[in-house]
N, C-alpha and C positions, 0 to 999 in steps of 0.2 A: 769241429762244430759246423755244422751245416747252415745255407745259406739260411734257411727260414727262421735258425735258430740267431741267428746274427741278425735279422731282422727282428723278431720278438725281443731281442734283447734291448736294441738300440732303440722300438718306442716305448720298452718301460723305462729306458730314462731318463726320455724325451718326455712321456707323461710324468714321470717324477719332477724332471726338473721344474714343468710347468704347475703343476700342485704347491712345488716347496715356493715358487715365486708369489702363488696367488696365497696362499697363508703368509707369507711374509709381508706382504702388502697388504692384506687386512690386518696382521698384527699391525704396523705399522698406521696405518691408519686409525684403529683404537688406542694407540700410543699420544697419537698424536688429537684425536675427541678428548680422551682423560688432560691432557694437557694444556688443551684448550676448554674443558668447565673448570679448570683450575683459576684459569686466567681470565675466564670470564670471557674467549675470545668470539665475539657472537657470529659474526661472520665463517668463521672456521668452523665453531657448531653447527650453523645452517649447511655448510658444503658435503659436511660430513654424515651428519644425521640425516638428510633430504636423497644421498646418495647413494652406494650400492649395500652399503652396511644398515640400511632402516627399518628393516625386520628384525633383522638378530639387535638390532640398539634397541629395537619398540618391546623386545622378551623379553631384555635383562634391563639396563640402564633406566627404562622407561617401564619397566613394570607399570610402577604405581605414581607415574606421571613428575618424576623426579626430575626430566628434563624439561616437560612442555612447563610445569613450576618455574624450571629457572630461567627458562623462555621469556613464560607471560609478564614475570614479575622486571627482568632486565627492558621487556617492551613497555611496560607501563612506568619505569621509573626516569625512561628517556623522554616516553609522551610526555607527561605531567612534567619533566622539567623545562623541556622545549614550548609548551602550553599548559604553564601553571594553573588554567582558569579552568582545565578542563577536571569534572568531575566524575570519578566512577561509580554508576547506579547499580551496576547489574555485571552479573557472571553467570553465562549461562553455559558455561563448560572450561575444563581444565584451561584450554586456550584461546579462549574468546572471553573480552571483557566490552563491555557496553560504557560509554558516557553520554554527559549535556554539557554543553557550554553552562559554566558560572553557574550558580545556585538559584535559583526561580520558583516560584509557589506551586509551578507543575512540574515533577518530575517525570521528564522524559527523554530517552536514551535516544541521540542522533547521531555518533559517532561510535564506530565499531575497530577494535586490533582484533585480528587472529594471527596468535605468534606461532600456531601452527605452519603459517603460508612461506612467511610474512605478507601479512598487508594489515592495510589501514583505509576505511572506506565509509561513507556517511549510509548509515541505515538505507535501504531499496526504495521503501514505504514514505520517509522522511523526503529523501531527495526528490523524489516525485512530488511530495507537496511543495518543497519549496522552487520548484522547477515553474511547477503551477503559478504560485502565488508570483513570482516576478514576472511573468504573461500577463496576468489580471487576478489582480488582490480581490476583486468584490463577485467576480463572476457567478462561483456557485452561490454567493450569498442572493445575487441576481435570477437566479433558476430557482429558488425555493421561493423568493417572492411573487415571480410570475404566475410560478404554481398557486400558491394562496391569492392572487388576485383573479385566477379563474375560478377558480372554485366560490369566492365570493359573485363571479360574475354568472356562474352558474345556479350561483338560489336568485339574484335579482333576476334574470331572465326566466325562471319558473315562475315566481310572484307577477311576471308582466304578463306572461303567457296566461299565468290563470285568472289574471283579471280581464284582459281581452277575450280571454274565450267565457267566463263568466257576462261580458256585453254582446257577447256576439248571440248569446244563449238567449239574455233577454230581449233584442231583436226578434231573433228567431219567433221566440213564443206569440209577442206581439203579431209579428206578422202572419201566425198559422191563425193567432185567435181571429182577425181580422178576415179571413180569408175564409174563416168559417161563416161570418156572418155574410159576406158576401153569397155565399154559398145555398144559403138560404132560399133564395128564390129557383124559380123552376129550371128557366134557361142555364144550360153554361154550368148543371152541376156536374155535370162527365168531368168536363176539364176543370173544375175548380176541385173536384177528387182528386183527379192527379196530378195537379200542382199541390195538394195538401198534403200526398201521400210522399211529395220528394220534399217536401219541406221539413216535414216529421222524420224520416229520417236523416236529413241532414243533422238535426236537433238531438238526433241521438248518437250522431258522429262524433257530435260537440260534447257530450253526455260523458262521453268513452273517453275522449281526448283529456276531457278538465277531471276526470277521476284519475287517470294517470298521472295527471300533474299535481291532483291534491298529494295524489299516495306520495312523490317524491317528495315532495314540500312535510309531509308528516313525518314523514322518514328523513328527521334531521339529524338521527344520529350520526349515519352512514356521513354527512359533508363534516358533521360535524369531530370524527373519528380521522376522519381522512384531514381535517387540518392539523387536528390535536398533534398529529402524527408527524405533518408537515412543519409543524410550529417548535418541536421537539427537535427535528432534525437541523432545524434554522438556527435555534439555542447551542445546538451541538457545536455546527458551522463556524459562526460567530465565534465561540472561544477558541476553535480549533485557528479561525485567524489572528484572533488575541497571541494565541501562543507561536504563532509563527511568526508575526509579528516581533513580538518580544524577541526570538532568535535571529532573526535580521539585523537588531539595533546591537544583539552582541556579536555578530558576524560582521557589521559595521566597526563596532568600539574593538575588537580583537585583530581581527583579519585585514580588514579596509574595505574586503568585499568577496561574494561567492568565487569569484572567480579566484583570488588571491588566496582565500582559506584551501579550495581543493591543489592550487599550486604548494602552499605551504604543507600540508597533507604530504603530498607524494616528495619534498623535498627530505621531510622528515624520516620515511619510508626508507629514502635512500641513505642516509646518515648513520641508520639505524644500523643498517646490514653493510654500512660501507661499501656502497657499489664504486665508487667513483673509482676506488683503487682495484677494481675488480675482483676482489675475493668472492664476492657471492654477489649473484645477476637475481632479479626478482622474477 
């Protein structure tokens, strides 16, 4: 046997040995998935499934969602026993389920599981508001009033403008009539023309200006469209703090406080998947 043939020989059974090692370690590791959904061991599912075997578990195992089921369903029956008060509104996929604190007249989803990850996390949109509202509870209620007081202060200052420049008109007229009659004698009609001739149009400066101010003034739709609109979004505002509100005082009566619910949160995350004892890291 020649040397090259002693060489080909010895890496096919270097490559054999290494094949027969890496199918025994996936067997082995499916052995050991199957024995762990037996036993419900969630930790061991997460190691397993998240790891080099998640394709070939997502063909067969996971077809038709047989594991992210027995995921979501083991994630929601630890949430709700750890936070009884919390209720499920919403599933918007195999492994994402949506809730609200406690039962309230406005159904709305503030906390989110995805037992795909795991995690556990207060809606993006939600947190934001209530991020807000512990800065300053009244603020935007503050910025839609402002707005409707200018807008009110924008028709009183038309109505002053058109009554000023309606006084300013009949001035004017007075004055040009007067000037006319002045005018009248021989002397001094040069220059009583052209003081007549800037007075008149001045008068028609005024003419221009208080037609532009009627037309906004007649055009109350437009202020009046524009608050409708502002008035609408204030109404919105308002409940939208009602209901934040109301999640506070149960973020309050449950948690003790924002700070202590998102600790409570992430404590339950780790409970969940047993990190403490290191089986599976998040």
């Amino acid at each position: 046997m020649t040397l090259d043939q002693n060489k080909s020989q010895s890496d096919f059974h270097e490559i054999k040995d290494t094949a027969s090692f890496q199918v025994g370690s996936m067997l082995k590791e499916l052995q050991e998935f199957e024995q762990a959904i037996k036993m419900e061991n969630i930790p061991v599912i997460y190691r397993i499934y998240k790891g080099r075997l998640h394709n070939e578990i997502n063909a067969t195992a996971n077809q038709h969602h047989e594991i992210d089921e027995l995921l979501m369903q083991k994630m929601h029956d630890q949430f709700t026993t750890m936070f009884p008060f919390m209720t499920l509104i919403s599933r918007p996929s195999a492994t994402i389920q949506q809730y609200q604190m406690d039962q309230y007249y406005h159904e709305r989803a503030t906390i989110v599981l995805d037992a795909s990850e795991p995690s556990v996390f207060i809606l993006p949109s939600v947190e934001d508001e209530w991020l807000d509202y512990q800065k300053d509870q009244q603020a935007a209620l503050r910025t839609i009033e402002k707005k409707m007081d200018e807008l009110d202060a924008r028709a009183i200052t038309l109505n002053a403008e058109a009554e000023e420049l309606s006084q300013e008109k009949t001035k004017i007229l007075e004055a040009i009539q007067a000037k006319k009659e002045e005018s009248k004698g021989f002397f001094g009609r040069e220059k009583h023309s052209e003081e007549l001739e800037r007075m008149e149009q001045y008068s028609k400066s005024i003419d221009t200006k208080l037609t532009e101010v009627k037309q906004l003034l007649a055009d109350q739709t437009t202020l009046a469209t524009e608050k409708e609109a502002l008035m609408q979004t204030y109404e919105h505002l308002r409940l939208k703090q009602a209901i934040i509100t109301k999640e506070f005082r149960l973020i309050t009566t449950y948690f003790g406080s924002f700070e202590e619910m998102t600790q409570q949160l992430e404590a339950f995350l780790r409970t969940y998947v047993n990190e403490e004892e290191g089986q599976y890291e998040i």
